[in-house]
C-alpha positions in Angstrom: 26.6 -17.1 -166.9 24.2 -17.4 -163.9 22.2 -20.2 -165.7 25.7 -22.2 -166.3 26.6 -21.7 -163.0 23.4 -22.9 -161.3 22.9 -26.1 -164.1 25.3 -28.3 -161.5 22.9 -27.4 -158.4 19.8 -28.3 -160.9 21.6 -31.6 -162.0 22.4 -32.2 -158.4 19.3 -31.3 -157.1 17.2 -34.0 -159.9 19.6 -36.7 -159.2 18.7 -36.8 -155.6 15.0 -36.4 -156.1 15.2 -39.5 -158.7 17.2 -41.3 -156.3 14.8 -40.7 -153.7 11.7 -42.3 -156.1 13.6 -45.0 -156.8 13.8 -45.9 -153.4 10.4 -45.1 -152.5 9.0 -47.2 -155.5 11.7 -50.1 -154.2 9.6 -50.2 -150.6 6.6 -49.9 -152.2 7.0 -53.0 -153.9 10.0 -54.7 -151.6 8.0 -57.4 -149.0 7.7 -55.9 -145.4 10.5 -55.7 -143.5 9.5 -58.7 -141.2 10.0 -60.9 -144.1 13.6 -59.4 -145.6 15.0 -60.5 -142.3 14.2 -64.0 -142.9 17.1 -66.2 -144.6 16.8 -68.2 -148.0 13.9 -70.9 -147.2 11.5 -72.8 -149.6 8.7 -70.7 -148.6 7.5 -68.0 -146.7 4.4 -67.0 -144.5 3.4 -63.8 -143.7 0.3 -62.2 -141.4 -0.5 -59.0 -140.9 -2.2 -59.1 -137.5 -2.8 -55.2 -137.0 -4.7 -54.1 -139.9 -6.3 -58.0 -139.9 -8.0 -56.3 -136.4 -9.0 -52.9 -138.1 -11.0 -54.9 -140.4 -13.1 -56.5 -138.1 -12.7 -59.9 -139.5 -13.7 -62.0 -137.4 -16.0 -60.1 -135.8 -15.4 -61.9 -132.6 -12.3 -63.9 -131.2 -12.1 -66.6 -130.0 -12.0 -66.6 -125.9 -8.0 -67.4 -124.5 -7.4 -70.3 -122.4 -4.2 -69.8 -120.8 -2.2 -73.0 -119.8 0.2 -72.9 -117.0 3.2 -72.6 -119.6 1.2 -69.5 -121.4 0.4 -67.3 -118.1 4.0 -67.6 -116.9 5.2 -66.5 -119.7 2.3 -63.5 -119.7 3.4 -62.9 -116.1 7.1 -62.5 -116.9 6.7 -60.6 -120.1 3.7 -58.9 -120.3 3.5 -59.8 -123.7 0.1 -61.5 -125.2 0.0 -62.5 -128.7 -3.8 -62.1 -129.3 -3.1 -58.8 -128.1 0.4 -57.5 -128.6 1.6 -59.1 -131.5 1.1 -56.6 -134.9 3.2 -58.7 -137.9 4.6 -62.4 -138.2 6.7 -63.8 -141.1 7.9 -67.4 -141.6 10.4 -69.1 -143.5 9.5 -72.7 -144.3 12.8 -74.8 -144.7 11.7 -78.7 -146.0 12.6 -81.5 -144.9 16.0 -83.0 -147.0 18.5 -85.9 -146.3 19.8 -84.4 -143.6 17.5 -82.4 -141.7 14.3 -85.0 -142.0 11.6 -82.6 -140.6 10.5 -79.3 -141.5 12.5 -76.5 -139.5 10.9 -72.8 -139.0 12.6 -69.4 -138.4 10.6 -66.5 -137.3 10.6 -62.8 -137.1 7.6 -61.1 -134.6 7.0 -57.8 -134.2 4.8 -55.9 -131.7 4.9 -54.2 -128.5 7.5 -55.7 -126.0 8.3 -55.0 -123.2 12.3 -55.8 -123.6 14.1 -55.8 -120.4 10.9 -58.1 -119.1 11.3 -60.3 -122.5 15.4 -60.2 -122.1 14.8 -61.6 -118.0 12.5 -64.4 -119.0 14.8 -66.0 -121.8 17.5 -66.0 -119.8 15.7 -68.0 -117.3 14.9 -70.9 -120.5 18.2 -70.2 -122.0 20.4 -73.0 -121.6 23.4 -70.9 -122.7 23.7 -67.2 -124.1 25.9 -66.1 -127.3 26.7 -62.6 -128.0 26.7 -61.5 -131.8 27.8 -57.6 -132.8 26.1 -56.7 -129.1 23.0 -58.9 -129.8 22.4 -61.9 -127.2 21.7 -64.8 -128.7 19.5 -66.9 -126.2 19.5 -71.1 -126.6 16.9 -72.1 -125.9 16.9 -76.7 -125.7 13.9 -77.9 -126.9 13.7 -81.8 -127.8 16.3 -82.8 -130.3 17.3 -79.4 -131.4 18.0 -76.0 -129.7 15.3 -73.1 -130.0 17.5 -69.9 -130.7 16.0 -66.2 -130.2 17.2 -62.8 -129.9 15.8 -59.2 -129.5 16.7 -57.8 -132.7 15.0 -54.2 -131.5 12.5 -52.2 -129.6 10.2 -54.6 -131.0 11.3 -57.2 -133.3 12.3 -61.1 -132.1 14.1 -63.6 -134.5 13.5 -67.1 -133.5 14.8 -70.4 -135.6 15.2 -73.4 -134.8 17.7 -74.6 -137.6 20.9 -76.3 -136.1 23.4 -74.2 -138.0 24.0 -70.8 -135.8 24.5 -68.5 -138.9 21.2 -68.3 -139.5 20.6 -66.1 -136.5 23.7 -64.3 -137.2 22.4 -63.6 -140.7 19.1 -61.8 -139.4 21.3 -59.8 -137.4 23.5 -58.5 -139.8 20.4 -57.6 -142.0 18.5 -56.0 -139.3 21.2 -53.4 -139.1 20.1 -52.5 -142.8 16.2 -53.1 -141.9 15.6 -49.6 -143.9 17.3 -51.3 -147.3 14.8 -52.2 -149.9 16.6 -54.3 -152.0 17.4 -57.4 -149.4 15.7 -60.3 -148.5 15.7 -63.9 -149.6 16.0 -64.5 -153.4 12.5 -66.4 -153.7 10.7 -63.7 -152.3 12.4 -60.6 -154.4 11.7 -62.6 -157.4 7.7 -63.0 -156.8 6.7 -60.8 -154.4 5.8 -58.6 -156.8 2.7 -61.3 -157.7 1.3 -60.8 -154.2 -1.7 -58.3 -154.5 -1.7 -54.8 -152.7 -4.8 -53.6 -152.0 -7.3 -52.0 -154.9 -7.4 -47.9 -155.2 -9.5 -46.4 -152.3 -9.2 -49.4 -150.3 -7.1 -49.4 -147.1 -5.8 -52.6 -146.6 -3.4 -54.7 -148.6 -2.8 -58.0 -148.4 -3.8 -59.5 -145.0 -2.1 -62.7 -145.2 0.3 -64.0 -148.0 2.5 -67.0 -148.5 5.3 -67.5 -151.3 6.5 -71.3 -151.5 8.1 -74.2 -154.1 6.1 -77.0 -155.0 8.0 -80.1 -156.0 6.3 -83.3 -156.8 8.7 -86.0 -156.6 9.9 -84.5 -153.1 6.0 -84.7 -151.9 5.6 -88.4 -153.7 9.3 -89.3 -151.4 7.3 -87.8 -148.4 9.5 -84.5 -147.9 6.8 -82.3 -149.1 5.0 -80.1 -146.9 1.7 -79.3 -149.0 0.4 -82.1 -150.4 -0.1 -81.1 -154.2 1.9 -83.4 -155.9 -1.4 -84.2 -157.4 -1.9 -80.7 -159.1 1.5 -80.6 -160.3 3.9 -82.7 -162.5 7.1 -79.9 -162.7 8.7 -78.3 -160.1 6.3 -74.5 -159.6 5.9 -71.3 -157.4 2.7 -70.5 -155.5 1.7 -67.2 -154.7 -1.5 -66.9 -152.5 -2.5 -64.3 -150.7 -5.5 -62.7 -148.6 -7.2 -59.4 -149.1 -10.1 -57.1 -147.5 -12.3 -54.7 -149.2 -15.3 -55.3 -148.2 -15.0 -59.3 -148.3 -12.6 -61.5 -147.9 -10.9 -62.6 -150.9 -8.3 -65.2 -151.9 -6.3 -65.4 -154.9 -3.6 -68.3 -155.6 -1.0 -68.0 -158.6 1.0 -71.1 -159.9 3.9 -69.7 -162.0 5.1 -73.2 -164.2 7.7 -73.6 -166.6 5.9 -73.7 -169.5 2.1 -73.2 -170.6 1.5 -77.0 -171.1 2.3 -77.5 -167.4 0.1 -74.7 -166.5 -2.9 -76.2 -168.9 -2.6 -79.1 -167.0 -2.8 -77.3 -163.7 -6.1 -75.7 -164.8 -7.8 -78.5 -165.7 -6.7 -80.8 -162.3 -8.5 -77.9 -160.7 -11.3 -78.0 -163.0 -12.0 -81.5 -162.9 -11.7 -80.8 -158.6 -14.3 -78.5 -159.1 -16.8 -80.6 -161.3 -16.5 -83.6 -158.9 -17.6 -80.9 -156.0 -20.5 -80.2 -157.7 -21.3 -83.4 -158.9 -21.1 -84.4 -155.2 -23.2 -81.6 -154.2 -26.2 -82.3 -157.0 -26.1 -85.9 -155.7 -26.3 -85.6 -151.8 -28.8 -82.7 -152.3 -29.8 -81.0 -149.3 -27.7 -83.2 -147.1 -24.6 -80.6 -148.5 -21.4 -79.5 -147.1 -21.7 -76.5 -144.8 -23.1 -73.1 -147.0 -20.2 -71.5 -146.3 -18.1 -73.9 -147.7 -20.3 -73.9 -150.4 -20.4 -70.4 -151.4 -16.5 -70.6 -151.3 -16.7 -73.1 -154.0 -19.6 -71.5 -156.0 -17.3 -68.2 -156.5 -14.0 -70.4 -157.1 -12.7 -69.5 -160.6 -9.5 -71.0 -162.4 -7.9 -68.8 -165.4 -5.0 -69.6 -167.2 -2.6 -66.8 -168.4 0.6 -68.0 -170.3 2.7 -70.5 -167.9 0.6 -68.9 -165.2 -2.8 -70.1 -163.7 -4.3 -68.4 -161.1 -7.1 -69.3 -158.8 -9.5 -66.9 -156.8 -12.3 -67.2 -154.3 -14.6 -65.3 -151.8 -14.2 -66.3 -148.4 -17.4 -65.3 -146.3 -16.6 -64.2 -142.6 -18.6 -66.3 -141.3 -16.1 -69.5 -141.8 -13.3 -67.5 -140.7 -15.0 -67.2 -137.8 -15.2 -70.7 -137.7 -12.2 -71.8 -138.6 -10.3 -69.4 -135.2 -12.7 -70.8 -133.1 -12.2 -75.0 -133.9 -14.0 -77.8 -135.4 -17.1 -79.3 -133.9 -14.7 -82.0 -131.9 -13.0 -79.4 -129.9 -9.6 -79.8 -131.2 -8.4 -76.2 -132.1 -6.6 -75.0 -134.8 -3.8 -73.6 -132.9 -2.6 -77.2 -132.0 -2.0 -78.3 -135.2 -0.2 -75.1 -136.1 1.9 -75.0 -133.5 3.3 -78.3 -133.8 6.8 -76.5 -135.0 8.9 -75.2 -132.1 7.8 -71.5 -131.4 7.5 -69.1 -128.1 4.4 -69.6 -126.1 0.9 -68.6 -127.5 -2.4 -68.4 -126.5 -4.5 -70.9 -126.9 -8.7 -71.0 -127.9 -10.9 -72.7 -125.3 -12.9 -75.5 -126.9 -16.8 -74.6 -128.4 
């Protein structure tokens, strides 16, 4: 009788502790929260900034210039991206009849300072909309208006899309910021494809980017990435950055069908022989070693309708790459060429 009458406590008891796995294995494999704010896009950038510093790579950063525009907005805020900013996701939204350049919408996290942040956007804002308690701060910039809000102790949302609801959308889901399950469709489908990192190793993926590749959009000039020539179908990338004890990089294309994804191989493949044939021919006169080594431990496997690309990156160009090419001209002003809040900006070699 004792057993019968504890059995519903058991049952109760199990259910919970299943439930509570399920959700844990959900997170462990949902995309960080950064990125389920974002809205449906065609792809998606994400950097983890905090755990790229543990790693020590770079070893060195580049030295911050600050404009005029950059220290008054350090002055008002506090707030200094090299420093302050831990986590950044994108969502990429292409060009398409109506909207004929690429639009961005942003989630940052790190430590702000928010009654500072809250003063200095409403001295930018043109107006101010309130949404379930949230200010909505808009923000003209150009041809468009910049939105932002404060979504908590230290996330900011930041589009620059013309249709409002996409601001009002991040809101509503940062009120469920805990739930695993949301988040844009494109990412809950391949997330899963973005690498964690490998078993004693602390870090997962640095850096990762989910995104559609269409060809005849890129051929009609409304494609961001220029690899109409890899592709002939419609296709997913996945590519990613990890850290255990180099830097590697791993790119997935997910096809329709394993003829497409043949072909994919071999465009690669016949990239790669040209390199080399290149390389044999110029001789010493080379491209730069590390560029070089990159190419050296670049291999192309094909797995089904999948074929996947991978590569060691040495620090060395990394280090390169934050602080500029040769001519001065950083990196940070072609990456900043979409609206976004102010940023620091790396002196010139």
């Amino acid at each position: 009788m004792r057993f019968r009458r504890r059995l519903p406590i058991l049952l109760g008891v199990l259910l919970i502790g299943a439930a509570v796995a399920v959700v844990v294995f959900m997170r462990k494999h949902a995309p960080p929260e950064a990125a389920r704010l974002l809205p449906q896009a065609d792809g998606f950038l994400y950097f983890n900034l905090k755990d790229l510093r543990r790693t020590g790579v770079p070893a060195q950063l580049p030295p911050v210039s600050r404009d005029a525009e950059y220290e008054q907005f350090i002055q008002a805020t506090g707030f200094q991206f090299e420093n302050d900013l831990d986590e950044v996701a994108f969502a990429i939204h292409y060009p398409t009849k109506q909207q004929t350049q690429m639009r961005y919408t942003e989630i940052f996290i790190g430590k702000i300072q928010v009654q500072r942040l809250r003063d200095y956007l409403s001295t930018i804002a043109k107006s101010v909309d309130n949404y379930h308690t949230i200010d909505i701060y808009n923000i003209p910039l150009e041809d468009r208006t910049f939105r932002v809000a404060i979504l908590g102790v230290d996330i900011v949302a930041a589009t620059n899309l013309g249709d409002p609801h996409i601001m009002e959308g991040m809101i509503d889901r940062s009120r469920k910021l805990a739930s695993p399950f949301g988040g844009p469709s494109l990412l809950r489908k391949y997330y899963k494809y973005v690498p964690f990192s490998e078993r004693y190793v602390p870090f997962a993926s640095l850096a990762w980017s989910v995104f559609r590749v269409d060809p005849s959009a890129e051929k009609a000039g409304a494609g961001p990435f220029g690899l109409a020539f890899l592709f002939s179908k419609p296709a997913v990338v996945v590519a990613s950055v990890r850290h255990f004890g180099a830097v590697r990089f791993r790119a997935e294309a997910f096809t329709d069908d394993e003829d497409e994804a043949k072909r994919v191989a071999d465009q690669v493949n016949t990239f790669l022989t040209l390199f080399h044939s290149a390389e044999t021919t110029v001789g010493k006169a080379g491209p730069d070693p590390d560029i070089k080594q990159i190419f050296e431990s670049l291999e192309v496997k094909q797995h089904g309708e999948r074929t996947a690309l991978t590569a060691n990156i040495p620090a060395a160009f990394i280090q390169k790459l934050l602080t500029g090419p040769p001519d001065g001209e950083s990196l940070d002003k072609n990456l900043t060429a979409q609206p976004t809040l102010p940023h620091s900006k790396p002196t010139k070699p």
